[in-house]
Every structure is written in C-alpha cells, then in structure tokens.
N, C-alpha and C positions, 0 to 999 in steps of 0.2 A: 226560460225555455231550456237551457243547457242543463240547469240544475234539475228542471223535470225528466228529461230524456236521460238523464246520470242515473236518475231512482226509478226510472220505469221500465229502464234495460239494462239494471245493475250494471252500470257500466263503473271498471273498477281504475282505466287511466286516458285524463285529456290528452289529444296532442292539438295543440292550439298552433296555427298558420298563420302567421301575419307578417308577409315577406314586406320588407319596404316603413313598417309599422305605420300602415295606415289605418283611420279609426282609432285612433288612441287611447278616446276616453270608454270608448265604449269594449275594446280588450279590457283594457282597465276595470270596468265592471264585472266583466268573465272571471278574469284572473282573481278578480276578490269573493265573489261568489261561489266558487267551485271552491269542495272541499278537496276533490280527491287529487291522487299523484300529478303533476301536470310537464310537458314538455313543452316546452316555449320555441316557436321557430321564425325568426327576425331576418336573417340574412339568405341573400340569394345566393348559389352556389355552394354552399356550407359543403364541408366534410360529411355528409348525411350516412349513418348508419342503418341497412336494414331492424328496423326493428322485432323481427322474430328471432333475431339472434340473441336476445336480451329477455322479450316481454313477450309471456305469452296470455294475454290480459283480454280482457272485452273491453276495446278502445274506441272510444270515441273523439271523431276528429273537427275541429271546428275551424273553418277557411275563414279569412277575411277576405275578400275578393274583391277585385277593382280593374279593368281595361290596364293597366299597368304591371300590375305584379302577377296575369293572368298565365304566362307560362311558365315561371318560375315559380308560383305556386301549385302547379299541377307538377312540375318538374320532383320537388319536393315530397308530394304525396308518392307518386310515383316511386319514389325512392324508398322514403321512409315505411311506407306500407306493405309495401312490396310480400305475398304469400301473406298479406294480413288485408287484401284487398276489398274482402268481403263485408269486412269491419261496415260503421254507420259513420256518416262523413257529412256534417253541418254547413253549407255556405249561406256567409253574410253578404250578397251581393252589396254593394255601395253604391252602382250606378244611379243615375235617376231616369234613365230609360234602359230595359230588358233587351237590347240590342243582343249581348250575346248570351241570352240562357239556351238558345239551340246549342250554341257553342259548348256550351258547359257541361250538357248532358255528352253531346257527343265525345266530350275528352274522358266524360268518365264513363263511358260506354266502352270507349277503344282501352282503357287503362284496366278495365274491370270491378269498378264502382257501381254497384247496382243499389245498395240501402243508400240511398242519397238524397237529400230535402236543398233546395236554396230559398234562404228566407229574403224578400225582398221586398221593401215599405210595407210590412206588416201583413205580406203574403207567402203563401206555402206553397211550393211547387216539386213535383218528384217527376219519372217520368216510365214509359212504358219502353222496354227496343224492338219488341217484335211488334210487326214485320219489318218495320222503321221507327225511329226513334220516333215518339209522340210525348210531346209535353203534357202534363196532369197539374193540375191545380187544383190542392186538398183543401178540402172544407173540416171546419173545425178542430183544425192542428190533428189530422191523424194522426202524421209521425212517421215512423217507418214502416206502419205496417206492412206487410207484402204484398206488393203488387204484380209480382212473378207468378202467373198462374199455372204454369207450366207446360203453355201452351206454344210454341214455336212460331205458327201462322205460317207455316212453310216457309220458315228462316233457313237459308244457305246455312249447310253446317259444312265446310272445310274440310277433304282431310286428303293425305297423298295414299296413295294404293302403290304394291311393289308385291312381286313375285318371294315370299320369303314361308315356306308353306314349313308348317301348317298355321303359322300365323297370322298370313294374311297371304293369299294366293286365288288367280282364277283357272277357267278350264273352261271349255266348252262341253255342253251337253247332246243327247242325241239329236236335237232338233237345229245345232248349231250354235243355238245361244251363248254367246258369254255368261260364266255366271264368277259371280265374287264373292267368297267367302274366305273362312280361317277363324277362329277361336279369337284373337282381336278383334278383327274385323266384324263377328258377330255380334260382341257387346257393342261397337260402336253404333253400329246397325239400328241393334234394338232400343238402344235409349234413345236415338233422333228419333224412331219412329213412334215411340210411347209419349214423345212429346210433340208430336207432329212437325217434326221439322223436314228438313231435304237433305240430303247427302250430295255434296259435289266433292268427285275427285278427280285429281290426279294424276296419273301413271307415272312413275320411275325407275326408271332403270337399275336400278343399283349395282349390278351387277357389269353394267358395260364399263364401269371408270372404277378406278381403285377409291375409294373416297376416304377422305381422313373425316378424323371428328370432327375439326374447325367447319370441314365444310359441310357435315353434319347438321350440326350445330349452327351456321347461318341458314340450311333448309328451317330448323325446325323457327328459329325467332324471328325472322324476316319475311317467308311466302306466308305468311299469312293464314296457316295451318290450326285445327282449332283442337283437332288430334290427330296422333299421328301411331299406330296399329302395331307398335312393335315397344319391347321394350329398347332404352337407351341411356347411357351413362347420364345419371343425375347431375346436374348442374346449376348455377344460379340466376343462370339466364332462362329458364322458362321452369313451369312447376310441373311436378311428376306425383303420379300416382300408384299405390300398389299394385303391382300387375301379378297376373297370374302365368304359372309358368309349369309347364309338362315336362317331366324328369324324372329319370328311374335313379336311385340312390343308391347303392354297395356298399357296405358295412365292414372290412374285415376285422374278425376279432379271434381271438386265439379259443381254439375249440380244444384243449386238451392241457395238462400237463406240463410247464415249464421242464425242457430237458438242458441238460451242460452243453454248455459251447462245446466240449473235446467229442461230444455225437456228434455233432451238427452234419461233418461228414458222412459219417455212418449211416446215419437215418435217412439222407437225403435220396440213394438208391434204394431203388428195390431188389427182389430176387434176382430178377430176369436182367439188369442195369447191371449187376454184380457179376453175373454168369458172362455177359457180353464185354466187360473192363477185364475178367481173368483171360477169355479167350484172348483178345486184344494183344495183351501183354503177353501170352506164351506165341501167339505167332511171332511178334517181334524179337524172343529171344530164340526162338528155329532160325528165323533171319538172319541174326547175330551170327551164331553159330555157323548157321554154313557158308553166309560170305568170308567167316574166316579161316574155315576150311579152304574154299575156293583161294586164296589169296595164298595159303601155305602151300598146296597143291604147284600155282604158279611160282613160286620162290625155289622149288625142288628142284623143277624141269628147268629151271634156268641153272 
C-alpha cells in the first residue's frame, strides 16, 4: 500500500512513526520496501525538528498507532509537520477494536490533517469535518482522494473583529444598522461565504490596553481564532499568509547635476533668502555702530 501511495502521489520523502516500536515486524516490512529518502521516528519526546526548515518535499507520513503511544505520536506529527500539515498521513491503527478512530480524526482535525486514511484489519477509513467530524469508510482503497468539497455546511469560521480602519472597521448606517467591513475583513467575508460557511466574531478592543506582542501572540494561538483581519509579525507559532497592503511610496532621486560640496551653501538660498541674510546683517552692524556710539557719548559726559 505504501509503496503504491509513493507512485501514485509522487511522493519524493517517508516519515515513518513508530513511537514505542511497536509492530516491529511489520515497520520492518515498510522500511524494506520503500525506496525513497526515509525518517525513522522511535522515541517519545525526541528533539523534533520542524521539517520545512530542511525539506521542502511531497511527504508522506506513515503512524503506527496503538492506545499507548497515541499522544506522543500525534505530539510528534504535530511537531514534525508543522506548515507541512497538509502533507498525506497513513495510520496503521493496531487495535483490535476501533474504540478510538473518532479520537483520531478529531486530533487530526484540531492539528490540521485533512489528507488522512487509517488502515485497520484491512479496512480504509478517512473522514469528512464539516458540519461535524463524520467518519467515511472507503471502498476499494480510494486513497486520498478529496473529499473536501468545499462546502462549509454552515461551519463556525472564527475570527476577532477590532476597530483598525481601513482594515478592518464598523459604522453604522442611515438605518442604524451596524455594518462590518475593511479591505481584510472583506476577503475574509467572501471566502466563508463562497464556501458556505458562517462567520462568528469577536470584538476587541485593542485600543483600550497597551498590548505587547506576547499578548498578541497568545490572542492569536490560544482563542481559538481561524483568521485574524490584519497583518502581524510573522512567527512560528501560527502560519501567515501574504497580505495585501495600501501604501503610497516616495522615491527620492537626484534630478540634476552633481554640484561641489564648496556650493552646497551657495545654491541652497535663493534670491529673496539672500536679499533677506544681507538685510539681516546690515541692521546688525547699524546696531553695532550705534550702541557704540551710545556708549562713547556716556564716557564723555562722565
């Protein structure tokens, strides 16, 4: 199956799971059958490196899965996949009853695993999230095809709202109404609604508390936020995308002539600047002059 799904989705690197090494013989079969590049993952806790720092590949991930090594193998993927989430992701459940394949979707539902198969006693299962997770059980080894239709089903889309115009700001209109809009706000808008989903937001203040980034930054990876309508300093705790930005640009560049540093002065007045620094200077020297007049006047009479 591994070896098919390699050739059928050009997939160019394994990363093989199998915290605990359970399954042995049957890794053991994997590992010998797969041609391509392979990453072997045995230990919980490991030093786990994002892998798009390294690999920028069509990866294919294959779990061995068991009630034991269940969050430590998702701890893992988590980790390891991390902005490569999208990737296709093989579980070998082990159990011998399906107790927790709700479980399974739903962890890779919150983690953002959507190309996802668990194979289990020689059955195929993927799963739907909208409107709520629904388990699917494929007939005749689909595979990954997609089952994203991109359809919402009036899925809750997340996002906060903030007074920050023209990016995302409301007003009331003649009739009273609230309305919400702004140039983010709009794209957000219209993709939920091209996919039939719902919009719930928010409100924030932003403006009432000084807010640093840290606390930025637990807004955006903790409530729960699915976008968020403004841009914000990139980081590696949630993914960013290209945004678009309204800006007028100023170019200065030299429109003439390189002249000598000894003008520099020179050139810098005009007529009228010139006429105004001689006056300047000849009142100042009548002042001279007749305070020292004045002063010789008083030395006489004394």
């Amino acid at each position: 199956m591994v070896d098919r799904f390699n050739k059928q989705y050009k997939i160019e690197l394994n990363l093989i799971i199998n915290i605990n090494a359970s399954g042995t013989q049957e890794l053991e079969d994997i590992v010998e059958k797969v041609q391509l590049p392979k990453i072997l993952i045995t230990e919980a806790n490991g030093k786990w490196r994002h892998l798009y720092h390294n690999f920028n590949m069509n990866i294919l991930s294959i779990v061995l899965l068991n009630h034991e090594n269940f969050n430590a193998s998702f701890m893992a993927l988590e980790e390891l996949l991390w902005r490569r989430h999208y990737t296709k992701i093989v579980f070998l459940y082990e159990e011998k009853e399906n107790k927790q394949m709700l479980d399974i979707f739903q962890k890779c539902w919150q983690q953002g695993h959507t190309s996802v198969i668990v194979w289990w006693h020689d059955t195929v299962f993927t799963y739907d999230p909208y409107p709520r997770i629904k388990i699917i059980q494929l007939q005749n080894n689909d595979g990954f095809e997609s089952r994203m239709k991109g359809n919402f089903h009036k899925f809750q889309i997340k996002i906060p709202v903030f007074d920050y115009p023209p990016r995302c700001f409301s007003y009331r209109n003649r009739k009273g109404v609230q309305i919400q809009t702004g140039y983010f706000w709009k794209i957000i808008e219209t993709f939920v609604a091209q996919h039939n989903g719902t919009l719930r937001f928010e409100f924030l203040d932003v403006w009432a508390v000084n807010t640093s980034r840290e606390a930025a930054k637990d807004v955006i990876v903790n409530y729960g936020y699915s976008f968020i309508p403004t841009m914000i300093i990139p980081k590696d705790d949630y993914e960013t995308s290209d945004a678009i930005h309204f800006a007028k640009n100023y170019l200065l560049t030299a429109s003439g002539k390189e002249i000598p540093q000894s003008k520099y002065l020179l050139l810098t007045f005009n007529m009228e600047m010139w006429l105004m620094t001689l006056a300047i200077v000849v009142i100042l020297f009548l002042l001279t002059v007749l305070v020292n007049r004045s002063t010789k006047n008083i030395n006489c009479m004394k």
